[in-house]
C-alpha positions as CSV (number, residue, x, y, z in Angstrom):
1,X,67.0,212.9,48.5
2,X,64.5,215.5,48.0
3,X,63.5,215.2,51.9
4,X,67.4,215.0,53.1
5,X,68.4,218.2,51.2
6,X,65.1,220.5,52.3
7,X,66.1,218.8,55.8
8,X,69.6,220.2,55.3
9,X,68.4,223.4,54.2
10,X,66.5,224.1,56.5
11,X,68.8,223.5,59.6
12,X,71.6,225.6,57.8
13,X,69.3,228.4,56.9
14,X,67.8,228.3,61.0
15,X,70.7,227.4,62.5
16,X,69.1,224.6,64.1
17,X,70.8,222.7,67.2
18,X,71.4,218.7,65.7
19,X,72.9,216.0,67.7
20,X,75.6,217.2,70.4
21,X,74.4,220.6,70.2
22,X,76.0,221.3,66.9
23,X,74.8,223.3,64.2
24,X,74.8,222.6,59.9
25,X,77.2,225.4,58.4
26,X,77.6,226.2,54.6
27,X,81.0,224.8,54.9
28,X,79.6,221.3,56.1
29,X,77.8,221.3,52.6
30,X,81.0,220.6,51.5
31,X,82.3,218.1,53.6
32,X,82.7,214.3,52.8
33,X,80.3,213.3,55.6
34,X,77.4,215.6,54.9
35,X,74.1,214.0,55.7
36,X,73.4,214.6,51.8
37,X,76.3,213.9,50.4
38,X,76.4,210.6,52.6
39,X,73.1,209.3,51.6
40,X,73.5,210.5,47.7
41,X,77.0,207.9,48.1
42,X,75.1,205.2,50.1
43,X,71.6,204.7,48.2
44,X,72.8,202.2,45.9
45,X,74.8,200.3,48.5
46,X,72.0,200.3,51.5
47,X,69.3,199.7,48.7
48,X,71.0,196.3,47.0
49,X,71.5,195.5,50.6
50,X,68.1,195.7,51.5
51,X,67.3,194.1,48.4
52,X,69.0,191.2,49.5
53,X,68.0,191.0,53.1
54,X,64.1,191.0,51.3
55,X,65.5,187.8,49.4
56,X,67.5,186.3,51.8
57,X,65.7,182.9,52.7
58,X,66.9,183.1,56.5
59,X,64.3,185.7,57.0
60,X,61.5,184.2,55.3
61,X,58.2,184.4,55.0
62,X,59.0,188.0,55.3
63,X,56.0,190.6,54.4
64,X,57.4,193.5,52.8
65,X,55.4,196.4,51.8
66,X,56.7,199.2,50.0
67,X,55.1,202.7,49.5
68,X,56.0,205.4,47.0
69,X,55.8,207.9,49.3
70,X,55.7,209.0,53.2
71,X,52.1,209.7,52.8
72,X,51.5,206.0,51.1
73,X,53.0,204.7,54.4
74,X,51.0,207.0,56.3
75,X,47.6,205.6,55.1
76,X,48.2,202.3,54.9
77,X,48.9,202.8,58.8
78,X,45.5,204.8,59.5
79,X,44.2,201.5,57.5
80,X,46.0,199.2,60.0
């Protein structure tokens, strides 16, 4: 959340060009399908989903790693 928000900020604050050519306005912060307010709705769901694709015995053996952080990710892959 922390990354999606600052993400958010940022591009209203700039006025950054997204997808299409379209900008982030203060208004869109209050819309129903704001990038933040979509992902703060959708963790649960995507991460019980994913939780169950990890589990699900169609897909195994299936290595999962998972890191605490972007920079956790980013080492291991310097390591690989």
């Amino acid at each position: 959340m922390p990354r999606i928000l600052r993400r958010s900020l940022r591009r209203t604050l700039r006025r950054e060009r997204i997808f299409g050519g379209n900008v982030e306005t203060w208004s869109d912060w209050f819309s129903g399908d704001h990038p933040a307010r979509w992902a703060w709705s959708q963790h649960a769901v995507r991460r019980a989903e994913i939780g169950q694709r990890v589990r699900d015995p169609r897909f195994q053996p299936l290595h999962v790693i998972r890191f605490a952080s972007p920079s956790g990710a980013a080492e291991w892959l310097r390591a690989t």
